[in-house]
C-alpha positions, -999 to +999 in steps of 0.1 A: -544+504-288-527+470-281-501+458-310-504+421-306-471+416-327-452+437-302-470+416-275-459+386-286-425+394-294-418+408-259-434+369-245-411+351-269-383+374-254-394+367-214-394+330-222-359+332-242-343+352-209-362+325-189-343+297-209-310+309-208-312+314-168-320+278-165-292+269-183-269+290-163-285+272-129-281+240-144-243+249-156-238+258-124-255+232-102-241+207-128-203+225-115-210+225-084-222+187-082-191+178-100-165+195-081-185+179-051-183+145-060-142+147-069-136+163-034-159+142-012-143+107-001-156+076-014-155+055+021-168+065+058-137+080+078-107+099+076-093+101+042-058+113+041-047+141+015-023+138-016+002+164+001+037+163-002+052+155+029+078+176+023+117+176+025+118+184+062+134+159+086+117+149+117+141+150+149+169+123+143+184+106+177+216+122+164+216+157+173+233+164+140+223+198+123+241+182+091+216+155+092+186+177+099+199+198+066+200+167+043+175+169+012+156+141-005+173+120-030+159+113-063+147+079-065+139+089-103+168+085-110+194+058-117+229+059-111+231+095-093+218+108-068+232+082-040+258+106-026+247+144-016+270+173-007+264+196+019+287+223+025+315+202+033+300+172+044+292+139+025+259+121+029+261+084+018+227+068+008+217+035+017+203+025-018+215-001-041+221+012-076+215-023-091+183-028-075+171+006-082+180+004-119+158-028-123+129-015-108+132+018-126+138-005-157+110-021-153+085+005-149+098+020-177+101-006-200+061-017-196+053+025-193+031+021-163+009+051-156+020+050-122+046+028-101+060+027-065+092+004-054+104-003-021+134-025-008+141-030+031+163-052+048+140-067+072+165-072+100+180-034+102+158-013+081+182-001+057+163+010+026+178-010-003+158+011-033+132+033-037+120+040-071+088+056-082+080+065-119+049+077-137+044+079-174+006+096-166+024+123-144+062+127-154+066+153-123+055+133-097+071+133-068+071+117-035+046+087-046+069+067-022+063+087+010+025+097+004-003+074+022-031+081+004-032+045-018-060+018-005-040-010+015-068-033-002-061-072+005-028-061+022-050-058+056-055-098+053-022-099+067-025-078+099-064-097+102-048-129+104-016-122+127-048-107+151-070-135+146-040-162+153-024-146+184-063-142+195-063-178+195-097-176+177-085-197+147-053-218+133-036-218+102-055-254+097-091-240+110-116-247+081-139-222+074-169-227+052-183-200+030-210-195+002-204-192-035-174-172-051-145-166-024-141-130-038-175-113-039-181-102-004-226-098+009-240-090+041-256-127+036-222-144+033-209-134+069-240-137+088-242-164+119-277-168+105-271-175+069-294-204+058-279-210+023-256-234+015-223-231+023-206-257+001-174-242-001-145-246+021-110-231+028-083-234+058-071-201+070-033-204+053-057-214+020-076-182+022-049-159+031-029-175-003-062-170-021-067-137-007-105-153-001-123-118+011-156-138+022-137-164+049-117-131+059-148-112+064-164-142+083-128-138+108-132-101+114-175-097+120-178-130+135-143-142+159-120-109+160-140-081+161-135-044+158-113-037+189-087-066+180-085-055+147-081-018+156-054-028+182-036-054+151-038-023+129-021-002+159+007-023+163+014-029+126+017+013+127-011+024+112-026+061+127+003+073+143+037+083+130+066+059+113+100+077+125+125+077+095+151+098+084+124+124+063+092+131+069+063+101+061+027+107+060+005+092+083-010+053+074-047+059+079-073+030+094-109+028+107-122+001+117-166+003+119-184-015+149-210-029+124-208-065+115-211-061+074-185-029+073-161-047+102-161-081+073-153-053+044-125-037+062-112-072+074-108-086+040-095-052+024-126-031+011-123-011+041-112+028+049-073+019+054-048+036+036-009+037+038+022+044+016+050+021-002+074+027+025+050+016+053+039-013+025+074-027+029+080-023+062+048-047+075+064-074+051+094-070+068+078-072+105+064-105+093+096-115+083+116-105+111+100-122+142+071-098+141+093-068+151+094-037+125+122-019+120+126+020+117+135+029+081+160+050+074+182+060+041+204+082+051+237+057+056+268+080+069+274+112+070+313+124+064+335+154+069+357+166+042+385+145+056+364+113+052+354+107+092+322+098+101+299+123+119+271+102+116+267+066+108+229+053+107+220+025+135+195-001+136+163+006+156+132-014+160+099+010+160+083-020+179+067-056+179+037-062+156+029-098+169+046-124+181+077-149+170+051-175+169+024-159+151+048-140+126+061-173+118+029-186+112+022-162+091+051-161+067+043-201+057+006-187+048+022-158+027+042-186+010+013-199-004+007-169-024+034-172-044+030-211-047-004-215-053-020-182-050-029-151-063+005-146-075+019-183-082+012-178-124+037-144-121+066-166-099+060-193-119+067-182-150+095-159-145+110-166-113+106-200-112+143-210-095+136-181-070+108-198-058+122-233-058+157-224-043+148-192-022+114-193-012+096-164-011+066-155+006+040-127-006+003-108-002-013-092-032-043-066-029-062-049-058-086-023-052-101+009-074-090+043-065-090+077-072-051+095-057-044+087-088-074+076-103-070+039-116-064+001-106-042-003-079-021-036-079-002-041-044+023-069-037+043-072-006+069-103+002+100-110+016+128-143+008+136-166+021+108-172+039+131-179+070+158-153+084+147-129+048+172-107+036+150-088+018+113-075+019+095-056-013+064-035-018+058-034-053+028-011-062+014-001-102-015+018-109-033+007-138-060+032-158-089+022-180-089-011-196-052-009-207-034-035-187+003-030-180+020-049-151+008-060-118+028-055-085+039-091-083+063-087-115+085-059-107+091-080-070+102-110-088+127-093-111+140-069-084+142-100-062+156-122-089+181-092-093+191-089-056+196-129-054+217-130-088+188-150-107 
Protein backbone atom coordinates (compact mmCIF):
# COMPACT_ATOMS: atom_id res chain seq x y z
CA UNK A 1 0.00 0.00 0.00
CA UNK A 2 1.29 3.45 -0.94
CA UNK A 3 2.38 5.68 2.25
CA UNK A 4 1.68 9.08 0.95
CA UNK A 5 3.85 10.68 3.88
CA UNK A 6 6.82 8.73 2.65
CA UNK A 7 5.86 9.86 -0.89
CA UNK A 8 6.02 13.21 -0.23
CA UNK A 9 8.98 13.30 1.79
CA UNK A 10 11.05 11.59 -0.90
CA UNK A 11 9.46 14.75 -3.58
CA UNK A 12 10.39 17.42 -1.04
CA UNK A 13 13.89 15.59 -1.03
CA UNK A 14 14.20 15.42 -5.23
CA UNK A 15 13.37 19.02 -5.31
CA UNK A 16 15.80 19.96 -2.25
CA UNK A 17 18.89 17.94 -4.37
CA UNK A 18 17.42 19.74 -7.37
CA UNK A 19 17.98 23.22 -5.65
CA UNK A 20 21.24 22.82 -4.37
CA UNK A 21 22.56 21.67 -8.05
CA UNK A 22 21.31 24.86 -9.38
CA UNK A 23 23.11 26.65 -7.03
CA UNK A 24 26.28 24.86 -7.60
CA UNK A 25 25.77 25.69 -11.73
CA UNK A 26 25.01 29.12 -10.93
CA UNK A 27 28.26 29.30 -8.43
CA UNK A 28 30.06 28.02 -10.99
CA UNK A 29 28.83 29.83 -14.10
CA UNK A 30 28.81 32.90 -11.81
CA UNK A 31 33.00 31.89 -11.46
CA UNK A 32 33.49 31.22 -14.56
CA UNK A 33 31.88 34.58 -15.93
CA UNK A 34 33.93 36.39 -13.43
CA UNK A 35 37.23 35.12 -14.08
CA UNK A 36 36.22 35.73 -17.82
CA UNK A 37 35.58 39.11 -17.70
CA UNK A 38 39.02 40.01 -15.55
CA UNK A 39 41.04 38.08 -18.13
CA UNK A 40 39.39 39.24 -21.40
CA UNK A 41 40.75 42.79 -22.71
CA UNK A 42 38.59 45.64 -22.59
CA UNK A 43 39.58 47.19 -26.27
CA UNK A 44 39.88 45.32 -29.84
CA UNK A 45 43.65 44.28 -30.42
CA UNK A 46 46.64 43.18 -28.85
CA UNK A 47 46.77 43.80 -25.23
CA UNK A 48 50.08 43.55 -23.71
CA UNK A 49 50.68 41.53 -20.32
CA UNK A 50 51.67 42.77 -16.75
CA UNK A 51 55.06 40.65 -17.00
CA UNK A 52 58.14 41.58 -15.55
CA UNK A 53 60.52 42.18 -18.18
CA UNK A 54 63.06 40.92 -16.31
CA UNK A 55 66.67 41.72 -15.26
CA UNK A 56 68.21 40.42 -18.44
CA UNK A 57 70.13 42.83 -20.67
CA UNK A 58 69.57 42.86 -24.31
CA UNK A 59 72.86 42.87 -26.48
CA UNK A 60 74.80 46.18 -25.67
CA UNK A 61 77.15 47.60 -28.64
CA UNK A 62 79.88 47.03 -26.12
CA UNK A 63 80.74 43.55 -26.07
CA UNK A 64 81.30 43.78 -22.36
CA UNK A 65 80.32 40.57 -20.32
CA UNK A 66 80.50 42.95 -17.21
CA UNK A 67 77.87 45.02 -18.67
CA UNK A 68 75.67 42.04 -19.79
CA UNK A 69 76.05 40.93 -15.85
CA UNK A 70 74.84 44.25 -14.39
CA UNK A 71 71.42 44.01 -12.34
CA UNK A 72 68.59 46.50 -12.07
CA UNK A 73 68.93 49.32 -9.61
CA UNK A 74 66.33 50.22 -7.19
CA UNK A 75 64.58 53.14 -8.17
CA UNK A 76 62.64 52.63 -4.71
CA UNK A 77 65.06 53.83 -3.22
CA UNK A 78 66.69 57.06 -2.39
CA UNK A 79 70.16 57.72 -1.83
CA UNK A 80 71.58 54.06 -2.60
CA UNK A 81 71.52 52.11 -4.97
CA UNK A 82 73.38 54.49 -7.73
CA UNK A 83 76.64 52.52 -7.65
CA UNK A 84 76.63 48.45 -8.03
CA UNK A 85 79.50 46.10 -7.53
CA UNK A 86 80.27 43.30 -9.55
CA UNK A 87 83.05 41.19 -8.67
CA UNK A 88 85.62 43.74 -9.07
CA UNK A 89 84.05 46.10 -11.23
CA UNK A 90 82.17 49.41 -10.43
CA UNK A 91 78.99 50.25 -12.29
CA UNK A 92 78.12 54.05 -12.04
CA UNK A 93 74.44 54.91 -12.64
CA UNK A 94 73.28 57.69 -14.53
CA UNK A 95 70.61 58.95 -11.92
CA UNK A 96 70.48 62.03 -10.09
CA UNK A 97 69.92 61.49 -6.31
CA UNK A 98 68.30 64.95 -5.91
CA UNK A 99 65.82 64.45 -8.57
CA UNK A 100 65.06 61.06 -7.52
CA UNK A 101 64.50 61.99 -3.92
CA UNK A 102 61.85 64.64 -4.95
CA UNK A 103 59.87 62.49 -7.00
CA UNK A 104 60.09 59.66 -4.43
CA UNK A 105 59.13 62.52 -1.94
CA UNK A 106 56.47 63.36 -3.55
CA UNK A 107 54.70 60.17 -4.10
CA UNK A 108 55.15 59.48 -0.77
CA UNK A 109 54.12 62.43 0.81
CA UNK A 110 50.45 62.44 -1.03
CA UNK A 111 50.52 58.26 -0.64
CA UNK A 112 49.51 57.59 -4.16
CA UNK A 113 48.20 54.09 -4.84
CA UNK A 114 50.40 53.91 -7.66
CA UNK A 115 53.24 56.32 -9.31
CA UNK A 116 55.79 56.12 -12.13
CA UNK A 117 58.78 58.98 -12.66
CA UNK A 118 60.91 59.31 -15.51
CA UNK A 119 63.81 61.92 -16.24
CA UNK A 120 65.74 62.03 -19.73
CA UNK A 121 68.05 64.31 -21.02
CA UNK A 122 66.55 64.88 -24.32
CA UNK A 123 69.74 65.47 -26.27
CA UNK A 124 71.78 62.15 -25.10
CA UNK A 125 69.39 59.95 -23.39
CA UNK A 126 70.91 59.75 -20.14
CA UNK A 127 68.22 58.69 -17.61
CA UNK A 128 68.25 61.42 -14.95
CA UNK A 129 65.70 59.48 -12.38
CA UNK A 130 63.51 56.80 -12.28
CA UNK A 131 61.32 56.42 -9.37
CA UNK A 132 58.19 54.33 -9.02
CA UNK A 133 56.29 53.79 -5.71
CA UNK A 134 52.97 52.27 -4.72
CA UNK A 135 51.22 52.57 -1.43
CA UNK A 136 48.27 49.87 -3.00
CA UNK A 137 51.22 47.34 -3.81
CA UNK A 138 54.35 48.04 -1.67
CA UNK A 139 56.31 45.16 -3.74
CA UNK A 140 55.88 46.33 -6.94
CA UNK A 141 58.45 46.32 -9.15
CA UNK A 142 59.31 47.34 -12.49
CA UNK A 143 56.20 49.79 -12.99
CA UNK A 144 58.84 51.88 -14.90
CA UNK A 145 59.72 49.30 -17.58
CA UNK A 146 56.15 47.55 -18.01
CA UNK A 147 53.90 48.84 -21.10
CA UNK A 148 50.75 47.74 -20.18
CA UNK A 149 49.27 51.57 -19.02
CA UNK A 150 46.73 53.30 -21.73
CA UNK A 151 48.89 56.16 -23.55
CA UNK A 152 45.33 57.95 -23.41
CA UNK A 153 45.56 61.77 -24.75
CA UNK A 154 49.42 61.24 -25.00
CA UNK A 155 48.63 59.85 -28.73
CA UNK A 156 47.48 63.64 -29.56
CA UNK A 157 50.92 64.30 -29.76
CA UNK A 158 52.13 61.73 -32.33
CA UNK A 159 48.38 62.60 -34.26
CA UNK A 160 49.36 65.97 -34.68
CA UNK A 161 53.28 65.64 -35.62
CA UNK A 162 51.41 63.10 -38.48
CA UNK A 163 48.77 65.42 -39.44
CA UNK A 164 51.33 68.54 -39.73
CA UNK A 165 54.16 66.86 -41.65
CA UNK A 166 51.09 65.46 -43.85
CA UNK A 167 50.52 68.87 -44.66
CA UNK A 168 46.81 68.19 -44.07
CA UNK A 169 46.48 71.00 -41.42
CA UNK A 170 48.53 73.92 -39.60
CA UNK A 171 48.99 74.80 -36.14
CA UNK A 172 46.49 77.93 -37.08
CA UNK A 173 43.87 75.52 -39.15
CA UNK A 174 40.41 76.12 -37.41
CA UNK A 175 38.49 73.24 -36.99
CA UNK A 176 34.79 73.42 -35.98
CA UNK A 177 33.21 70.88 -33.79
CA UNK A 178 29.72 70.18 -31.99
CA UNK A 179 29.06 70.59 -28.34
CA UNK A 180 31.53 69.58 -25.49
CA UNK A 181 35.27 69.33 -26.91
CA UNK A 182 35.76 66.14 -24.62
CA UNK A 183 32.86 63.80 -25.25
CA UNK A 184 33.69 62.00 -28.37
CA UNK A 185 30.17 60.36 -30.89
CA UNK A 186 30.11 58.81 -34.12
CA UNK A 187 27.84 62.03 -35.06
CA UNK A 188 30.60 64.48 -34.05
CA UNK A 189 33.26 63.26 -36.69
CA UNK A 190 31.04 62.57 -39.55
CA UNK A 191 31.55 64.65 -43.03
CA UNK A 192 27.74 64.40 -43.03
CA UNK A 193 26.88 65.76 -39.61
CA UNK A 194 23.90 68.25 -40.10
CA UNK A 195 23.92 69.74 -36.45
CA UNK A 196 25.38 72.70 -35.55
CA UNK A 197 28.76 73.02 -35.17
CA UNK A 198 29.07 76.26 -33.23
CA UNK A 199 32.24 75.60 -31.62
CA UNK A 200 35.57 76.32 -32.81
CA UNK A 201 39.35 75.56 -32.06
CA UNK A 202 42.81 76.00 -34.01
CA UNK A 203 44.92 72.91 -33.94
CA UNK A 204 47.74 74.36 -31.26
CA UNK A 205 44.22 75.28 -29.24
CA UNK A 206 43.03 71.75 -29.27
CA UNK A 207 46.14 69.98 -28.70
CA UNK A 208 46.52 72.51 -25.31
CA UNK A 209 42.94 71.61 -24.57
CA UNK A 210 43.53 68.01 -25.27
CA UNK A 211 39.98 68.59 -27.45
CA UNK A 212 39.30 64.61 -28.30
CA UNK A 213 36.31 65.68 -30.80
CA UNK A 214 38.67 68.10 -33.33
CA UNK A 215 41.45 65.26 -32.85
CA UNK A 216 39.05 62.68 -33.82
CA UNK A 217 37.76 64.85 -36.81
CA UNK A 218 42.05 64.91 -37.83
CA UNK A 219 42.49 61.19 -37.65
CA UNK A 220 38.86 59.69 -39.47
CA UNK A 221 38.51 62.55 -41.73
CA UNK A 222 42.42 64.11 -43.09
CA UNK A 223 45.07 61.49 -41.68
CA UNK A 224 43.79 58.37 -41.81
CA UNK A 225 44.71 55.00 -40.55
CA UNK A 226 47.93 54.26 -42.47
CA UNK A 227 49.62 57.80 -41.49
CA UNK A 228 48.72 57.34 -38.17
CA UNK A 229 50.07 53.71 -38.02
CA UNK A 230 53.31 54.87 -39.76
CA UNK A 231 53.38 58.32 -36.92
CA UNK A 232 52.95 55.65 -34.22
CA UNK A 233 55.91 53.59 -36.00
CA UNK A 234 58.30 56.16 -35.95
CA UNK A 235 57.52 57.47 -32.52
CA UNK A 236 58.50 53.48 -31.55
CA UNK A 237 55.52 52.04 -30.82
CA UNK A 238 55.30 47.87 -31.75
CA UNK A 239 58.78 47.17 -32.02
CA UNK A 240 61.60 47.14 -29.51
CA UNK A 241 63.21 50.38 -27.63
CA UNK A 242 67.13 49.32 -27.20
CA UNK A 243 68.30 50.37 -23.70
CA UNK A 244 70.62 49.08 -21.38
CA UNK A 245 67.87 46.32 -19.72
CA UNK A 246 65.22 44.84 -21.04
CA UNK A 247 61.82 47.17 -21.95
CA UNK A 248 58.58 45.73 -22.86
CA UNK A 249 57.09 46.34 -26.05
CA UNK A 250 54.75 49.81 -26.59
CA UNK A 251 51.62 48.32 -28.07
CA UNK A 252 49.32 50.26 -30.95
CA UNK A 253 46.48 49.48 -33.37
CA UNK A 254 45.14 51.59 -35.36
CA UNK A 255 41.26 50.35 -36.86
CA UNK A 256 40.41 51.15 -40.57
CA UNK A 257 36.87 52.30 -39.45
CA UNK A 258 36.12 55.95 -39.36
CA UNK A 259 34.44 56.20 -35.56
CA UNK A 260 37.32 53.72 -33.93
CA UNK A 261 40.26 55.55 -36.23
CA UNK A 262 38.69 59.27 -34.37
CA UNK A 263 38.86 57.21 -30.82
CA UNK A 264 42.35 56.04 -31.22
CA UNK A 265 43.39 59.51 -32.66
CA UNK A 266 42.32 61.46 -29.75
CA UNK A 267 43.49 58.75 -27.05
CA UNK A 268 40.47 56.28 -26.43
CA UNK A 269 42.12 53.91 -28.65
CA UNK A 270 44.09 50.29 -28.13
CA UNK A 271 47.70 51.99 -27.50
CA UNK A 272 49.67 51.23 -24.71
CA UNK A 273 53.33 52.01 -23.57
CA UNK A 274 55.47 52.33 -20.41
CA UNK A 275 57.05 55.47 -18.42
CA UNK A 276 60.29 55.03 -20.01
CA UNK A 277 58.91 55.09 -23.62
CA UNK A 278 56.41 58.07 -22.03
CA UNK A 279 59.52 60.18 -21.57
CA UNK A 280 61.34 59.40 -24.38
CA UNK A 281 58.47 60.80 -27.15
CA UNK A 282 58.66 64.11 -25.00
CA UNK A 283 62.12 64.13 -25.47
CA UNK A 284 61.94 63.34 -29.51
CA UNK A 285 59.67 66.41 -29.62
CA UNK A 286 62.08 68.33 -27.86
CA UNK A 287 65.14 67.34 -29.51
CA UNK A 288 64.50 68.14 -33.34
CA UNK A 289 62.17 65.13 -33.62
CA UNK A 290 65.01 62.58 -33.16
CA UNK A 291 64.67 60.07 -30.01
CA UNK A 292 67.38 59.09 -28.25
CA UNK A 293 68.29 55.54 -26.93
CA UNK A 294 67.96 55.44 -23.13
CA UNK A 295 70.35 54.12 -21.19
CA UNK A 296 71.30 54.18 -17.27
CA UNK A 297 74.10 52.40 -17.01
CA UNK A 298 76.87 55.46 -16.93
CA UNK A 299 80.59 53.81 -16.65
CA UNK A 300 81.70 50.79 -15.74
CA UNK A 301 85.24 50.69 -13.69
CA UNK A 302 87.91 48.21 -12.83
CA UNK A 303 89.18 48.04 -9.32
CA UNK A 304 91.94 50.45 -10.24
CA UNK A 305 89.37 53.08 -11.27
CA UNK A 306 89.79 52.78 -15.38
CA UNK A 307 86.99 52.77 -17.46
CA UNK A 308 85.92 49.59 -19.26
CA UNK A 309 82.91 50.97 -20.39
CA UNK A 310 81.69 54.43 -20.59
CA UNK A 311 77.97 54.88 -22.02
CA UNK A 312 77.59 56.88 -25.47
CA UNK A 313 74.96 58.77 -27.01
CA UNK A 314 72.88 57.07 -29.66
CA UNK A 315 69.82 58.20 -31.44
CA UNK A 316 67.19 55.16 -31.99
CA UNK A 317 65.85 57.38 -34.94
CA UNK A 318 63.85 60.41 -36.28
CA UNK A 319 60.16 60.73 -35.26
CA UNK A 320 59.33 63.75 -37.52
CA UNK A 321 60.87 66.44 -38.66
CA UNK A 322 62.89 69.77 -37.28
CA UNK A 323 60.12 71.64 -38.59
CA UNK A 324 57.27 69.78 -37.42
CA UNK A 325 58.83 68.96 -33.88
CA UNK A 326 59.19 72.46 -33.53
CA UNK A 327 55.80 73.12 -34.27
CA UNK A 328 54.82 70.94 -32.08
CA UNK A 329 56.65 71.94 -28.91
CA UNK A 330 54.90 75.74 -29.08
CA UNK A 331 51.41 73.69 -29.20
CA UNK A 332 52.64 71.58 -26.07
CA UNK A 333 53.40 75.07 -24.46
CA UNK A 334 49.96 75.85 -24.42
CA UNK A 335 49.19 73.15 -22.10
CA UNK A 336 50.93 74.33 -19.41
CA UNK A 337 49.76 77.99 -20.16
CA UNK A 338 46.39 77.74 -20.81
CA UNK A 339 45.54 74.12 -20.83
CA UNK A 340 44.83 71.18 -19.21
CA UNK A 341 47.56 71.67 -16.91
CA UNK A 342 48.00 75.63 -16.64
CA UNK A 343 45.92 75.65 -12.95
CA UNK A 344 48.90 72.96 -11.63
CA UNK A 345 51.99 75.36 -13.25
CA UNK A 346 50.30 78.14 -12.15
CA UNK A 347 50.00 77.72 -8.82
CA UNK A 348 53.08 76.05 -7.91
CA UNK A 349 55.53 76.60 -10.50
CA UNK A 350 54.64 79.80 -11.54
CA UNK A 351 58.50 81.33 -12.12
CA UNK A 352 59.18 77.95 -14.00
CA UNK A 353 56.82 78.75 -16.39
CA UNK A 354 57.51 82.47 -16.81
CA UNK A 355 61.41 82.14 -16.84
CA UNK A 356 61.84 78.49 -18.34
CA UNK A 357 59.07 77.66 -20.35
CA UNK A 358 57.88 74.52 -20.34
CA UNK A 359 55.94 72.68 -22.66
CA UNK A 360 53.54 69.56 -21.76
CA UNK A 361 50.61 66.78 -22.83
CA UNK A 362 48.29 65.34 -20.22
CA UNK A 363 46.13 62.18 -20.84
CA UNK A 364 43.57 60.52 -18.38
CA UNK A 365 42.01 57.38 -19.14
CA UNK A 366 40.34 54.26 -16.88
CA UNK A 367 42.29 51.18 -16.61
CA UNK A 368 42.57 48.05 -15.11
CA UNK A 369 46.97 46.96 -14.94
CA UNK A 370 46.39 48.32 -11.99
CA UNK A 371 42.91 48.93 -11.82
CA UNK A 372 42.25 52.83 -11.37
CA UNK A 373 42.51 56.46 -12.95
CA UNK A 374 45.43 56.93 -14.84
CA UNK A 375 46.78 60.60 -14.92
CA UNK A 376 49.71 60.93 -17.59
CA UNK A 377 51.82 64.08 -18.09
CA UNK A 378 54.77 64.34 -20.40
CA UNK A 379 56.95 67.82 -21.03
CA UNK A 380 60.16 68.96 -21.40
CA UNK A 381 61.89 72.95 -20.57
CA UNK A 382 62.72 75.09 -21.99
CA UNK A 383 60.65 74.75 -24.71
CA UNK A 384 63.77 75.47 -26.98
CA UNK A 385 67.17 73.39 -26.84
CA UNK A 386 65.29 71.38 -23.31
CA UNK A 387 67.55 70.07 -20.92
CA UNK A 388 65.12 67.93 -19.52
CA UNK A 389 62.02 65.84 -20.50
CA UNK A 390 59.55 64.16 -17.70
CA UNK A 391 56.86 61.44 -17.74
CA UNK A 392 55.04 61.79 -14.67
CA UNK A 393 52.33 59.03 -14.31
CA UNK A 394 49.81 58.36 -10.83
CA UNK A 395 47.19 56.02 -10.72
CA UNK A 396 44.23 57.12 -8.86
CA UNK A 397 41.51 54.37 -7.28
CA UNK A 398 37.90 54.99 -6.46
CA UNK A 399 36.73 58.42 -5.70
CA UNK A 400 39.82 59.24 -3.44
CA UNK A 401 41.73 61.88 -5.32
CA UNK A 402 45.49 62.13 -4.66
CA UNK A 403 47.81 63.88 -7.20
CA UNK A 404 47.71 64.17 -10.87
CA UNK A 405 50.77 63.62 -13.20
CA UNK A 406 51.27 67.32 -13.84
CA UNK A 407 52.45 68.01 -10.09
CA UNK A 408 55.17 65.63 -9.43
CA UNK A 409 56.67 67.23 -13.16
CA UNK A 410 56.54 70.61 -11.79
CA UNK A 411 58.37 70.00 -8.48
CA UNK A 412 60.87 67.53 -10.05
CA UNK A 413 61.39 70.16 -12.69
CA UNK A 414 61.29 73.08 -10.26
CA UNK A 415 64.01 70.85 -8.42
CA UNK A 416 66.31 70.20 -11.45
CA UNK A 417 66.15 74.05 -12.41
CA UNK A 418 66.86 75.19 -8.60
CA UNK A 419 63.17 76.79 -8.22
Amino acid sequence: MLDWPVLQEHVRDRRRRKRRLAAVVIGLLAVVGYVGARIAPRFEGPRPRMEAPGPELPPVDTGSEVLRRVSWPEPSRAGDGYEQWVGPYRIRYTLEPELQEEALAVFRRYKVPYGAFVAVEPSTGRILALAEYSRADPALKDFCRRATYPAASLVKVVTAAAALEAGVVTPDTRIRFEGSPYRLYPRKISPKNRRRENNVHTVAQALGSSNNVVFGKIGAQSLGAERLREALAAFGFNQPLRFDFRLQVSRASVPAEPYPLARTAAGFGDVYLSPIHAALIAAAVGNRGVMMRPYIVDTIEDGDGAAVYRAAPAPLGRCTTEAVAAQVARMMERTVTQGTSAKVFYRYARRLRRKVGVAGKTGSLTGDDPPGKYEWFIGFAPVDGPRIAVASLVVNRGDLWHIKGAYTAQAVMREFYGM
